[in-house]
MIBA-233123 format. One record per residue (C-alpha): x, y, z; residue in three letters. Coordinates in steps of 0.001 Angstrom, whole numbers. Example, Ala and Ser with C-alpha at 12.3 -4.5 7.8 and 13.67 -1.06 7.14 Angstrom:
BEGIN
ATOM,px,py,pz,residu
ATOM,12300,-4500,7800,ALA
ATOM,13670,-1060,7140,SER
END
This chain:
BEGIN
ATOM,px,py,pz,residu
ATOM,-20162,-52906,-16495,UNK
ATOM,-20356,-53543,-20514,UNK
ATOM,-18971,-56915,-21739,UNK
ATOM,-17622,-55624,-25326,UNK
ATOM,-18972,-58034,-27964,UNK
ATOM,-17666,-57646,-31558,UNK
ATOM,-19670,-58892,-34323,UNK
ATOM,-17794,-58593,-38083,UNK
ATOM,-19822,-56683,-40031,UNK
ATOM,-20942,-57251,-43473,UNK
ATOM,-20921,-53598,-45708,UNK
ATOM,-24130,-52555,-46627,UNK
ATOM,-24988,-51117,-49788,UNK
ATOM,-27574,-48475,-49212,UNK
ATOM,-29972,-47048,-51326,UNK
ATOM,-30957,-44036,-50106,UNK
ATOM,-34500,-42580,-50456,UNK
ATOM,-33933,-39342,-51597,UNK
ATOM,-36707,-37959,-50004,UNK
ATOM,-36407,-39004,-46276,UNK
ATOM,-33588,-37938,-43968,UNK
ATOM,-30370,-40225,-44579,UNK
ATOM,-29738,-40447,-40568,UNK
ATOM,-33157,-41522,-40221,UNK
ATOM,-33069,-44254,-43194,UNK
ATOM,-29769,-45312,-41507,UNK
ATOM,-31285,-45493,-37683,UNK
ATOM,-34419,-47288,-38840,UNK
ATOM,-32092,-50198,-40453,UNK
ATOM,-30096,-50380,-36849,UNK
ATOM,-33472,-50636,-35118,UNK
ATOM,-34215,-53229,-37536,UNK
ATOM,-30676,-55280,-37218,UNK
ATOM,-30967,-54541,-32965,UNK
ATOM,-34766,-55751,-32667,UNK
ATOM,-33635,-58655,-35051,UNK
ATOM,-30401,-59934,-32493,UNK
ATOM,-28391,-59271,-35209,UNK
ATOM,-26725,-56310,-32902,UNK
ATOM,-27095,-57985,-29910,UNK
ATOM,-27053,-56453,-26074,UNK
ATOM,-23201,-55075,-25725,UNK
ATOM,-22593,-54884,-29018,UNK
ATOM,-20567,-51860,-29831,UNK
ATOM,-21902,-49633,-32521,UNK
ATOM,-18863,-47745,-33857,UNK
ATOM,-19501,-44127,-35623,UNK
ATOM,-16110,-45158,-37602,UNK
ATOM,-17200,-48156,-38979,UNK
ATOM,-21156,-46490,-39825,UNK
ATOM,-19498,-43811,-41680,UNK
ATOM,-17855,-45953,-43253,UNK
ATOM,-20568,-48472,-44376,UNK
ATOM,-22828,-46035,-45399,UNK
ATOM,-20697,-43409,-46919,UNK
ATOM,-21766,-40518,-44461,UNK
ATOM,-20483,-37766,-42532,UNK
ATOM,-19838,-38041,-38988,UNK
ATOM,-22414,-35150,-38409,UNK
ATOM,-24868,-37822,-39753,UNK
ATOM,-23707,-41042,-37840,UNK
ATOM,-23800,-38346,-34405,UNK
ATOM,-27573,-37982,-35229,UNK
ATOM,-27924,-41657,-35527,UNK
ATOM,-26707,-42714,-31725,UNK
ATOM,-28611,-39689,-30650,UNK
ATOM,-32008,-41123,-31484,UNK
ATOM,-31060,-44727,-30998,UNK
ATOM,-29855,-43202,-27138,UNK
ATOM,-32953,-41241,-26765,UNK
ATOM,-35375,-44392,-27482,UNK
ATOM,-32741,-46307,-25029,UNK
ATOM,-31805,-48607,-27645,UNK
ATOM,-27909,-47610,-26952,UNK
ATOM,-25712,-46549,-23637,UNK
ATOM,-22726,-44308,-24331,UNK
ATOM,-19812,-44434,-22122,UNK
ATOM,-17784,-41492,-22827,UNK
ATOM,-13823,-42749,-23696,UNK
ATOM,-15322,-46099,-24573,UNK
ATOM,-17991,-45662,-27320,UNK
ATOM,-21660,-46577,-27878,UNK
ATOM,-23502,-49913,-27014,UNK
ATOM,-26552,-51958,-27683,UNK
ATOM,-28740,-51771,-24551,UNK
ATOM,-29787,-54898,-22506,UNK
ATOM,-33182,-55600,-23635,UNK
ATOM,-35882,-55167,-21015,UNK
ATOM,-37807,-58695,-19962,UNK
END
């Protein structure tokens, strides 16, 4: 069972590189801000409050948590939303 832990976030102005993917500039910086503790284990990455940060569509933010998912860097629990993963020891 997920304890929910909310962490206010600061917005992040982006500056996109124009020649790179913007869901994969945006996944490396969660990577980054995960490895870092910043997002620590249970904390709930929102696709609201992404698209809203980085000025993207949802489309975008949905190919986001499907990487971070895929590397096993998030858990989604359908009707509850998308988590940072307990780190492995």
């Amino acid at each position: 069972m997920f304890e929910c832990v909310r962490v206010h976030m600061v917005l992040h102005v982006m500056d996109f590189d124009p020649t790179r993917p913007k869901w994969t500039q945006i996944a490396d910086l969660l990577r980054e801000r995960i490895a870092t503790g910043e997002y620590p284990p249970h904390f709930m990455i929102s696709e609201k409050q992404m698209e809203q940060e980085f000025g993207v569509a949802r489309l975008t933010v949905r190919k986001v948590t499907r990487a971070l998912r895929e590397e096993g860097l998030i858990v989604t629990t359908p009707g509850m939303g998308s988590f940072v993963a307990k780190r492995e020891q």
